[in-house]
C-alpha positions in Angstrom: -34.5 -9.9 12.1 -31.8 -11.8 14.0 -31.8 -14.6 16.4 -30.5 -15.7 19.6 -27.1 -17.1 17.8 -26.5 -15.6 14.1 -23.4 -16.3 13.9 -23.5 -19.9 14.5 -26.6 -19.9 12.5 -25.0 -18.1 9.2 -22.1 -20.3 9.4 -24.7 -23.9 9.4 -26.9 -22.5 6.5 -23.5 -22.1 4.4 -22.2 -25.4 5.5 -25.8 -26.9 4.4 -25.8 -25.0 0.7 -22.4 -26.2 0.0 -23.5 -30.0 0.8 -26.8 -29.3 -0.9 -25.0 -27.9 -4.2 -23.0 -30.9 -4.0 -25.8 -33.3 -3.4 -27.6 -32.2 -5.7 -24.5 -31.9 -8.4 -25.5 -27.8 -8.7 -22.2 -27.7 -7.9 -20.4 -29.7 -10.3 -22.9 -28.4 -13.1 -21.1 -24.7 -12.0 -18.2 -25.8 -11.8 -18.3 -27.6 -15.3 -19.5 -24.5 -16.5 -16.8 -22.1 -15.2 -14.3 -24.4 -16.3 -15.8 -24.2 -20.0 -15.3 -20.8 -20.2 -11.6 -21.4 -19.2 -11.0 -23.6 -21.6 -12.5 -21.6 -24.5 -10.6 -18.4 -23.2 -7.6 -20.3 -23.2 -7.5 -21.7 -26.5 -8.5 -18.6 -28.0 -5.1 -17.3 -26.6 -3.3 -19.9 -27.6 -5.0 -19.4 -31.6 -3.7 -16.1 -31.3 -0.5 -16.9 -30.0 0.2 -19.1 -33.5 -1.4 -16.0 -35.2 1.0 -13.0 -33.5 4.2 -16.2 -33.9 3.0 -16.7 -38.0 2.7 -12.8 -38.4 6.3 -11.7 -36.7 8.0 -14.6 -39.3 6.3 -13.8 -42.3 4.7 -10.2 -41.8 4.0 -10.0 -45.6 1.9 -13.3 -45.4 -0.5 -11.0 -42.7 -0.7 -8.0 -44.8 -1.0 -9.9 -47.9 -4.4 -11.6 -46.9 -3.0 -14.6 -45.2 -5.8 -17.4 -45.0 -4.9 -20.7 -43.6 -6.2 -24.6 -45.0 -6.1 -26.0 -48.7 -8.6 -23.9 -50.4 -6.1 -20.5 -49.9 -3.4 -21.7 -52.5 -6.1 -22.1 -54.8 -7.3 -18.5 -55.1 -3.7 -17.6 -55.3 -2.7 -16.1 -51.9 0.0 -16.3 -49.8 -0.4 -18.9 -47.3 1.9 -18.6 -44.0 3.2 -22.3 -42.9 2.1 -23.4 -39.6 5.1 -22.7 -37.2 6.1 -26.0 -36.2 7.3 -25.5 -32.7 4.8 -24.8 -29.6 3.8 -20.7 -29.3 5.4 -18.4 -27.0 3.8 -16.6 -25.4 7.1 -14.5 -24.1 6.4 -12.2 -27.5 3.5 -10.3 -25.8 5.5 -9.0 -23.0 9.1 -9.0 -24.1 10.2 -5.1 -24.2 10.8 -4.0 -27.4 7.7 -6.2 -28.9 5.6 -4.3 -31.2 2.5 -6.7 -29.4 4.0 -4.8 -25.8 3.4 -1.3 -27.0 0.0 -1.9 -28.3 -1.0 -4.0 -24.9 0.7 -1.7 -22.5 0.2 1.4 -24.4 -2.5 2.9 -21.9 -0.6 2.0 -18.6 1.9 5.7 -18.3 2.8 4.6 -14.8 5.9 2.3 -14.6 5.6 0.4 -11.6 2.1 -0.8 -13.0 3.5 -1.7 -16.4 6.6 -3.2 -14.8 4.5 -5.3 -12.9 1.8 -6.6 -16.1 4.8 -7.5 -17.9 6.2 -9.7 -15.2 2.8 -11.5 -15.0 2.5 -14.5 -17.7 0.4 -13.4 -20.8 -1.8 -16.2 -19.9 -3.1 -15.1 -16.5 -3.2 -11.8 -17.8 -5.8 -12.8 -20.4 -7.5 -14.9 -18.0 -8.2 -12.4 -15.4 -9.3 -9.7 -18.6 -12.1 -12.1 -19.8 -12.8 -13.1 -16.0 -13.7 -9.5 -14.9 -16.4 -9.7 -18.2 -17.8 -13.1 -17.8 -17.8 -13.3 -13.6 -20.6 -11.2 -13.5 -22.5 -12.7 -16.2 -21.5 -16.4 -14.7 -23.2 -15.3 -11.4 -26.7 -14.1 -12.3 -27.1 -17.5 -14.3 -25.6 -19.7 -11.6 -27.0 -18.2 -8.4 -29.8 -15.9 -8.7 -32.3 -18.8 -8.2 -30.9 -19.7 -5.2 -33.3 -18.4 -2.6 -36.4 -18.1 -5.2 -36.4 -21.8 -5.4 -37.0 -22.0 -1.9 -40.2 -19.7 -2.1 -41.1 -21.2 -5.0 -41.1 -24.8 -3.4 -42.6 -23.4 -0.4 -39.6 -25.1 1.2 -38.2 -21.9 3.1 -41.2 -22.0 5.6 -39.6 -25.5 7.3 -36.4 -23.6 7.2 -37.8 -20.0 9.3 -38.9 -22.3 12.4 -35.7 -22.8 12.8 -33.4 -19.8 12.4 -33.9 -16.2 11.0 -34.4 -14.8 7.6 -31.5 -12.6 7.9 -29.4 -15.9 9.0 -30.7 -17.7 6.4 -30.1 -14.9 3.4 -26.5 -14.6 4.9 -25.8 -18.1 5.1 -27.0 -19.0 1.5 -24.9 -15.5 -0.1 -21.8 -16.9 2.3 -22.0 -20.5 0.7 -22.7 -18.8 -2.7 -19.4 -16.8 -2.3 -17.0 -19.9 -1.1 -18.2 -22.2 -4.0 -17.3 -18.8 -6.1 -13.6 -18.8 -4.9 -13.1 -22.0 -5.4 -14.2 -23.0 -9.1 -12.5 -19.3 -9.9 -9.6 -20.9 -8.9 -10.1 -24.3 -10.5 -10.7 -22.5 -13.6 -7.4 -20.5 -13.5 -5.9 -23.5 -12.7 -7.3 -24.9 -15.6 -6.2 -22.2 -18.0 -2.7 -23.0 -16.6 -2.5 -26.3 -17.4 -3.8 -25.4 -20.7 -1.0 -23.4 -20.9 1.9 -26.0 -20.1 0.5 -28.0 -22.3 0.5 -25.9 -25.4 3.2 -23.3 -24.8 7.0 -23.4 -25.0 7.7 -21.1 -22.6 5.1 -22.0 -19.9 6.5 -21.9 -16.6 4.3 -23.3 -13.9 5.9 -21.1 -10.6 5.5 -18.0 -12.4 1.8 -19.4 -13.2 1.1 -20.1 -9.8 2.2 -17.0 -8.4 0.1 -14.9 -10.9 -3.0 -16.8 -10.2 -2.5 -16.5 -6.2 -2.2 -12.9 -7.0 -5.3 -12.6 -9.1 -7.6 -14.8 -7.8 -8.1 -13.3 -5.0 -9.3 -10.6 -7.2 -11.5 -11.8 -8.8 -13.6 -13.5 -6.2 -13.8 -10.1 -4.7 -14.7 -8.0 -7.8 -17.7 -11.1 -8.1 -19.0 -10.5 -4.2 -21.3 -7.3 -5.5 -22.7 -8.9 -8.0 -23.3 -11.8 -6.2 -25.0 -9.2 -3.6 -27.3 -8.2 -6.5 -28.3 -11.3 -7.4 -29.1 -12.6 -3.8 -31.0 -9.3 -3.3 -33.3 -9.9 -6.6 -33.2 -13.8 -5.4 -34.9 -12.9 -1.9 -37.9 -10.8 -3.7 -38.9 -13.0 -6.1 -40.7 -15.9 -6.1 -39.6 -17.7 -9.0 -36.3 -19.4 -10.1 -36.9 -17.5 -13.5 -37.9 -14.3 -12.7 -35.1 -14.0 -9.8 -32.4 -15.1 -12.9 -34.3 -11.8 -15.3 -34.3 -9.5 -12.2 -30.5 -10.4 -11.9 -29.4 -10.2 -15.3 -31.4 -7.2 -15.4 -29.7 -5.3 -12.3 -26.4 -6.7 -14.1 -27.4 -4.8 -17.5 -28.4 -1.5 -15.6 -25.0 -1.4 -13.4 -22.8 -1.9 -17.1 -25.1 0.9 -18.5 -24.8 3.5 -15.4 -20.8 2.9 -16.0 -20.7 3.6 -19.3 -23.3 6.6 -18.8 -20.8 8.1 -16.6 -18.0 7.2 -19.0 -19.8 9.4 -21.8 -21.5 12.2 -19.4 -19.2 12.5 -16.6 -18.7 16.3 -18.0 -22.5 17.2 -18.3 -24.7 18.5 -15.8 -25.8 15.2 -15.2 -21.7 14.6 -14.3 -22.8 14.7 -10.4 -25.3 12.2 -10.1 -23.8 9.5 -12.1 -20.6 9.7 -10.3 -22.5 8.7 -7.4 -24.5 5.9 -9.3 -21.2 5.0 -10.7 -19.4 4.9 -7.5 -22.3 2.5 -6.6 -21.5 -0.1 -9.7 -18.3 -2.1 -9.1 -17.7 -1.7 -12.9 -15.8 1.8 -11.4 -13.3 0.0 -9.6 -12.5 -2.5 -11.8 -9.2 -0.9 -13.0 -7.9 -0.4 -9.8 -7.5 -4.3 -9.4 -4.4 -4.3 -12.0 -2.0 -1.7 -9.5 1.2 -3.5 -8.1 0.8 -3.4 -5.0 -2.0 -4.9 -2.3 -1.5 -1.5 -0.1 -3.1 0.3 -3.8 -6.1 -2.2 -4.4 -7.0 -3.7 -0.9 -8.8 -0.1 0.0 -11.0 -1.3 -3.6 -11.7 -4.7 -2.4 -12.7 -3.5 0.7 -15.2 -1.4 -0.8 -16.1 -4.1 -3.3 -16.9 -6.4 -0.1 -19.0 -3.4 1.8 -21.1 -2.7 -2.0 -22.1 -6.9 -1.5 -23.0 -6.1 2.1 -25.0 -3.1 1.3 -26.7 -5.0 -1.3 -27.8 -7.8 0.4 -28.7 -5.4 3.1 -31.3 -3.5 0.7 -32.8 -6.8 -0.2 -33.0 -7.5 3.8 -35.1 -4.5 4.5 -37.6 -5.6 1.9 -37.1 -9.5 2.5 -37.7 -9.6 6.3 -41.5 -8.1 5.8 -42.3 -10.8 3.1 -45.1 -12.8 3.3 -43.5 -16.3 3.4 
């Protein structure tokens, strides 16, 4: 399955996707994408920043039906003014903030929830909506990327030259670095966001949450970019490979939330295993303090990629080409 130098030859085919993404402006269409989503996520936190702000000044306003623009005075309810200074975004986190105990009210240990709440709200919410959308982002962006080789015939130039294992590797490994980086663009993204709209924004805290998180994040998106290079390598067309992935990422969300429901059944066994398999398990592990409490999980999170890509090697490397 390998050749004479697979090393050398895995780290060539990455180098060549990353120019070809870039040639070909793949990349920048991803990277515009990404960075769409962190824009919307941000503003939706800074809407509900001016919401939580409007609600702590004038809490009968909220109960009372509050409905902002012209047309609410008309039907005769009480309309909240627009606060006219920037959000905070301090009154999520501060202790003693009714927002605290309902966003903090399932963490029981305290070196976890000391460490949320010294985290801006910002990155917080970033990384939440990240762990949900990743995933999704992936099978859309890169589960053609093989296929469109088979399905241009183009791969057969590329196996006189190296092997099919280097090649899959090489593709998953370029994959995986344009990954990191427009994660981090789009954290980046959300922080500037953030300066702009918040008064208490301040941009070392910012920066040390996102070096904290991002790493994260890539890490928790390495299995499923293992799925979607494994359904990639067995299919022959762009399409299908993008179904097959979005598909595998459908059937990993349901075997978690099987478990979730049946863990206690007879069946309790067997989906522990299956859930083990789904990186959804390990997903809460990636809040803990402390790198000595999650690196074991990304670990694991980078062996489930391996193994995944692995399974699509056994089938892949007896392919008709």
């Amino acid at each position: 399955m390998f050749g004479p130098t697979p090393i050398r030859d895995i780290g060539l085919v990455a180098g060549f996707e990353l120019r070809e993404m870039l040639r070909s402006r793949k990349a920048l269409a991803i990277l515009a994408l990404y960075l769409l989503v962190a824009a919307f996520i941000s503003y939706a936190f800074m809407d509900f920043l001016e919401t939580a702000q409007a609600s702590l000044r004038n809490p009968a306003a909220l109960l009372g039906g509050d409905v902002r623009g012209p047309a609410a005075g008309r039907r005769g309810l009480v309309v909240a003014p627009s606060p006219p200074d920037k959000p905070s975004q301090g009154i999520l986190t501060a202790r003693g903030s009714p927002f605290n105990r309902v966003i903090f009210s399932r963490i029981t240990d305290p070196a976890s929830r000391d460490f949320l709440e010294r985290q801006p709200p910002i990155m917080l919410f970033f990384a939440y909506t990240s762990f949900a959308l990743i995933p999704l982002l992936i099978m859309i962006t890169a589960a053609e990327t093989l296929a469109q080789e088979h399905q241009s015939r183009g791969i057969r130039f590329v196996a006189m030259r190296t092997g099919r294992a280097e090649y899959a590797l090489g593709k998953g490994l370029g994959q995986a670095g344009l990954l990191g980086a427009v994660t981090f663009l789009a954290g980046l993204l959300s922080l500037g966001i953030a300066a702009w709209k918040l008064s208490d924004f301040e941009w070392s805290a910012g920066l040390r949450s996102l070096v904290v998180f991002w790493p994260r994040l890539t890490v928790f998106g390495l299995p499923f970019l293992g799925m979607a290079m494994l359904c990639s390598m067995n299919t022959g067309s762009a399409m299908v490979a993008r179904v097959a992935g979005l598909g595998g990422l459908a059937g990993l969300f349901v075997t978690h939330q099987l478990f979730q429901k049946y863990q206690e059944s007879s069946l309790g066994p067997v989906l522990r295993v299956l859930d083990f398999l789904a990186p959804y398990s390990h997903q809460d592990n990636f809040w803990l303090p402390s790198w000595q409490d999650c690196g074991p999980e990304m670990l694991l999170l980078a062996g489930l990629a391996f193994g995944y890509v692995g399974v699509g090697l056994l089938f892949y490397r007896r392919r008709d080409l």
